[in-house]
N, C-alpha and C positions, 0 to 999 in steps of 0.2 A: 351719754358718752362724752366724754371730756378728751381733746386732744391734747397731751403734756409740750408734745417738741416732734418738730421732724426732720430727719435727716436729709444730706443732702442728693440730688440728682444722680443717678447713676450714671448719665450720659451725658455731655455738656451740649450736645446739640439731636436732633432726632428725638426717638423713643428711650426715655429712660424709666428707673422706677425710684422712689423712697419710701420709706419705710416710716410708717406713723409710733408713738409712744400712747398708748389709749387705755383712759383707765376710767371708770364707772365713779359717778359722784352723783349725792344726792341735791339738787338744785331749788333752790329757793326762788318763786318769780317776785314773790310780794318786797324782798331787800338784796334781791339779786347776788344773791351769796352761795357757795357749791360748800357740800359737808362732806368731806373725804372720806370714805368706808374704807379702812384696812383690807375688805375684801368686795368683791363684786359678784355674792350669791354664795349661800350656805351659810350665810351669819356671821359677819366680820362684827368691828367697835371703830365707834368713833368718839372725837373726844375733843374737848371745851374748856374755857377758862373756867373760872368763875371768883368774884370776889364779891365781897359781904359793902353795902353800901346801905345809908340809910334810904330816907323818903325822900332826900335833898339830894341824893346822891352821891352826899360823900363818901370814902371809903374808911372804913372800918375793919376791928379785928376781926379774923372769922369767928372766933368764940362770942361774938356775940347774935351770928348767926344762927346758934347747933339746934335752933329749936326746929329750923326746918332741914331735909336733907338735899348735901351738897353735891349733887350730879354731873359730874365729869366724865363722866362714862356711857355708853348706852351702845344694846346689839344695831345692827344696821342689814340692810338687804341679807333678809333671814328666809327669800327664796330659794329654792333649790338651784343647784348650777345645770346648763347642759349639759348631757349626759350620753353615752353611745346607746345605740339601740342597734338589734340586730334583728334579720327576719329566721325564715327556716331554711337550714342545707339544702342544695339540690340534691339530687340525687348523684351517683356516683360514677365520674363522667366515661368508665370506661366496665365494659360487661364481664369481663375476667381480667385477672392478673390488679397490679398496682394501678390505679388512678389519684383525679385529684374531682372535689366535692366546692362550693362554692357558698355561700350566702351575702347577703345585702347588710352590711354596717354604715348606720348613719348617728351625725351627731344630734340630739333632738332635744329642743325645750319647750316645754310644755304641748301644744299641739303642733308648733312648728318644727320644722327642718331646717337647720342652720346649717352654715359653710362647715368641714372638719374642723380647719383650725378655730374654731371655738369652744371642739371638747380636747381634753389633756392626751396628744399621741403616743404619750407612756402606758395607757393602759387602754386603748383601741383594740377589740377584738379581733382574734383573726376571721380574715375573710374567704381564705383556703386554705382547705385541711387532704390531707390524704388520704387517702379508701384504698382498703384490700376486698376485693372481689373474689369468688375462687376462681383458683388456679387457671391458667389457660391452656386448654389441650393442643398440641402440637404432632406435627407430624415426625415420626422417628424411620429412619431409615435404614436397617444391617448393610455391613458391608457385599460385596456386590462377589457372588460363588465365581465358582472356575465356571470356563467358557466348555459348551457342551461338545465343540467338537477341538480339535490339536490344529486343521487347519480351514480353511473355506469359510462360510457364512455359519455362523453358530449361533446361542444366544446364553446369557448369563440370568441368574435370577438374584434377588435380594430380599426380605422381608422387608416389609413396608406395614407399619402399627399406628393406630393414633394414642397417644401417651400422655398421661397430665400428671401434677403434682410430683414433688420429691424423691418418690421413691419408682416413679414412672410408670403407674399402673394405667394398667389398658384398657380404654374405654371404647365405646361404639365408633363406629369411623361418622358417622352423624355429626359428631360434637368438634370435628375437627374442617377447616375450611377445602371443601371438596377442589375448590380452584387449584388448591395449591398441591394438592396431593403428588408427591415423587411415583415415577416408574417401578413397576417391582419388575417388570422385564422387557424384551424387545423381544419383537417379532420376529423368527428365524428367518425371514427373509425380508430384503430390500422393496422388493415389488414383488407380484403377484399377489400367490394365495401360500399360505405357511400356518405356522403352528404357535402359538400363543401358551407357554404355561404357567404357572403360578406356583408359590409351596404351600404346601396343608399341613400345617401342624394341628397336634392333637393338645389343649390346653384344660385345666381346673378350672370352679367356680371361680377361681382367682384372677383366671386369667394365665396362670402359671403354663410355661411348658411341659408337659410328662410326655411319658413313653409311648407310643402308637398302642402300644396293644389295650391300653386302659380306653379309649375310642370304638365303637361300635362299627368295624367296617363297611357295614351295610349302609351307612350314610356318610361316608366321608364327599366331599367334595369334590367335582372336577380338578383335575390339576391341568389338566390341557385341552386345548378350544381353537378352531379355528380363525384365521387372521386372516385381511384383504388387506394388503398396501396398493400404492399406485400401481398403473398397469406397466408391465415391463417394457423396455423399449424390443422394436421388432424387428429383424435382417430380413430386406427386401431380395428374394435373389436377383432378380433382374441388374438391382444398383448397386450392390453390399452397402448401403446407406440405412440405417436404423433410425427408425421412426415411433414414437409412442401411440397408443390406442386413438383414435379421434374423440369415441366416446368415452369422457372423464367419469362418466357414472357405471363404469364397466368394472364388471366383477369377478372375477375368473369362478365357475361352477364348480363343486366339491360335492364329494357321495354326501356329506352331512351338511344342514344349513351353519351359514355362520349366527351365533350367537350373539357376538358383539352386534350385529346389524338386527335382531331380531325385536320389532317396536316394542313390542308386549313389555320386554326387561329394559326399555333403555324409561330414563325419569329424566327431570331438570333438578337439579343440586343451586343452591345458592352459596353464597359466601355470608359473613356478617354483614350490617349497614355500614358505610362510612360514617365520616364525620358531618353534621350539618352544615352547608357553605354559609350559612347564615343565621345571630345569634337572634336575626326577629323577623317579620314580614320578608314572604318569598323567597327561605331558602331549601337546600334540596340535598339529598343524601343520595349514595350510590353504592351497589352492591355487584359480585359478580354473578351471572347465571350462566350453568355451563352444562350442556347433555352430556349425561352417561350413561353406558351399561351397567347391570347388576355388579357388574365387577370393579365400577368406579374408572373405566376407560372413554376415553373420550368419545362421542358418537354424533351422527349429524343428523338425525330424523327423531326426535321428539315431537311430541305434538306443542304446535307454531301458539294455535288458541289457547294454551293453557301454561304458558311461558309464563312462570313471576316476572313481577314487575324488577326491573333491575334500576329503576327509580324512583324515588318518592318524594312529596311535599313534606318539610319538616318544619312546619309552621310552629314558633315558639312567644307568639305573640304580636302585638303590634312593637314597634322601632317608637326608642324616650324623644319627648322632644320637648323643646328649651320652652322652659315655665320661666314666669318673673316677677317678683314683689312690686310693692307702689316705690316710690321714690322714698328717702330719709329727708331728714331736713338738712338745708344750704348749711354746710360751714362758716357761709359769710352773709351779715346782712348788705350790704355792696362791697364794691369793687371785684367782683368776679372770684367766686366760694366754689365748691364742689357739692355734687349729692352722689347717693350711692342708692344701690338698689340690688336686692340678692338676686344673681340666676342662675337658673340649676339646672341640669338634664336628667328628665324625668318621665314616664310611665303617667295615663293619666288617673290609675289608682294610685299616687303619691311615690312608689317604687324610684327611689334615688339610681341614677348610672354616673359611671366617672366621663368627666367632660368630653374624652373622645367617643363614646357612643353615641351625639349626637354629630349632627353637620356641624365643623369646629367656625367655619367660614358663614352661619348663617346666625352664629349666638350674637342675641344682643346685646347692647352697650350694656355694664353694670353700671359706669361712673359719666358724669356731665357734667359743666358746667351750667352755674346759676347764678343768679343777681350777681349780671352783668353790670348794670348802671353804677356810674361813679359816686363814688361817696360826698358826702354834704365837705366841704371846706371848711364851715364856722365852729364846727363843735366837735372833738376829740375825747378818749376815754381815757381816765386820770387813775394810772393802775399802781397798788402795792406793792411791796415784795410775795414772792411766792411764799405758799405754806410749804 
């Protein structure tokens, strides 16, 4: 590597930077002489005088040369250039709907890994692409019917469907985040015990709505179910002062049991995972778990021992850490030269990461000063003009 010229300081005091001119020559040690290659890998030319002289060395016409051939030309560093290399896509960073997918581009010559800027950023792979996943089911919700009574405590109902793709076909409530699921009605009362109902419609293999009577009545569904809200407050007579229940786990008795409270139907429902808090070593993902009844209503007595876990180790490897080459050679044989030395954040199967994936404040020096000691006085270098 031959340095041409460099620029000046960026800062006139402090931390600056400039910018080197560096171009690849081929070097002679036996007459200390550099042969310019047109290019530096993939086969450039370089090229020479030449004049026809005898044994004395005089010069001569070239035609009395032609017997041998006159070589002014010749290929040069006919190695290959570095080149991008790529690993394999991850997978696709998100489980329904649009995401984005990842892989590792590095510049690479021969077995080694070099900086970017030593392969051409005009034709750099990409390194994130877009992924369509299917569709993501969502929760849909009708608008909400007339209220069941004109005036007093009443209740209203609404269809509640889990729906996916375009055209909004209905799938299992399964595939939809139970956390999140809307109300299809309220409880006709504030406290006590009241009545909970739901709407039954009669649908096709489709999914579709048709007419009731195409439905086998013998199996339709509940449409109404007992409900327990908080316990009312109570008129003491003694004080006219109203007071709630003492005991919070009080139920008001009904001829029928309540279903919502019956263990046997209530399950734990999850949500999806989060995102990993961490892209390596020790990070953790979180998800919601939430009891219900059959009916997808919230409930408080599931069984405790058999609760999913609502967080997990998302271990994706060990964390890159800063790798480093041997030093280059000094710039200067004295008066105080530079060396350089490539380093990189890295996986300790070779796996490249961009600089801030390591500790930015514990990467070591690439550059240093060398041969410090002062140069000899007596003897100086007696230079040409440039080629």
């Amino acid at each position: 590597w031959h340095v041409a010229s460099r620029s000046e300081c960026s800062a006139q005091c402090g931390l600056g930077y400039r910018t080197l001119d560096i171009y690849c020559a081929k070097y002679s040690r036996l007459d200390g002489k550099s042969e310019k290659c047109s290019k530096s890998c993939d086969g450039g030319t370089q090229r020479r005088r030449a004049i026809c002289v005898s044994t004395r060395n005089d010069v001569l016409d070239d035609n009395k040369c032609t017997h041998q051939e006159k070589v002014v030309v010749q290929r040069c560093n006919e190695f290959s250039c570095p080149h991008w290399q790529s690993g394999d896509w991850s997978e696709c960073l998100v489980t329904c709907g649009k995401g984005h997918k990842h892989r590792q581009v590095w510049c690479q010559f021969g077995e080694d890994r070099l900086s970017d800027r030593m392969c051409d950023p005009e034709v750099k792979p990409e390194s994130m692409q877009t992924c369509q996943q299917p569709e993501c089911a969502a929760w849909q919700a009708g608008p909400w019917g007339q209220c069941s009574v004109t005036c007093g405590q009443g209740y209203q109902l609404r269809a509640v469907k889990c729906v996916i793709g375009t055209y909004m076909s209905v799938v299992d409530d399964n595939v939809c985040n139970a956390a999140t699921r809307p109300t299809d009605t309220q409880c006709s009362v504030t406290c006590g015990q009241g009545k909970a109902t739901r709407q039954v419609v009669c649908v096709n293999y489709s999914d579709h709505m048709i007419d009731r009577s195409e439905c086998d009545p013998d199996y339709i569904p509940e449409t109404e179910q007992d409900c327990s809200m908080s316990p009312c407050p109570q008129r003491n007579p003694s004080t006219g002062f109203a007071y709630p229940f003492q005991n919070e786990d009080f139920r008001p008795r009904s001829d029928s049991p309540s279903r919502t409270h019956v263990l046997g139907g209530n399950q734990w429902r999850t949500g999806p995972w989060g995102a990993c808090s961490s892209t390596c070593a020790g990070g953790s993902q979180r998800r919601v778990v939430v009891c219900q009844d059959e009916n997808g209503y919230t409930a408080s007595d599931c069984v405790e021992r058999i609760k999913p876990d609502e967080q997990r180790a998302c271990e994706s490897g060990p964390c890159p850490q800063w790798a480093y080459g041997s030093w280059g050679e000094c710039t200067k044989l004295c008066g105080g030269g530079m060396r350089t030395r490539l380093v990189v954040c890295q996986r300790a199967n070779g796996d490249r990461f961009p600089d801030l994936s390591c500790e930015v404040l514990d990467k070591p020096p690439d550059r240093e000063q060398c041969n410090t000691q002062a140069c000899p006085q007596d003897a100086a270098w007696s230079t040409g003009p440039w080629s």
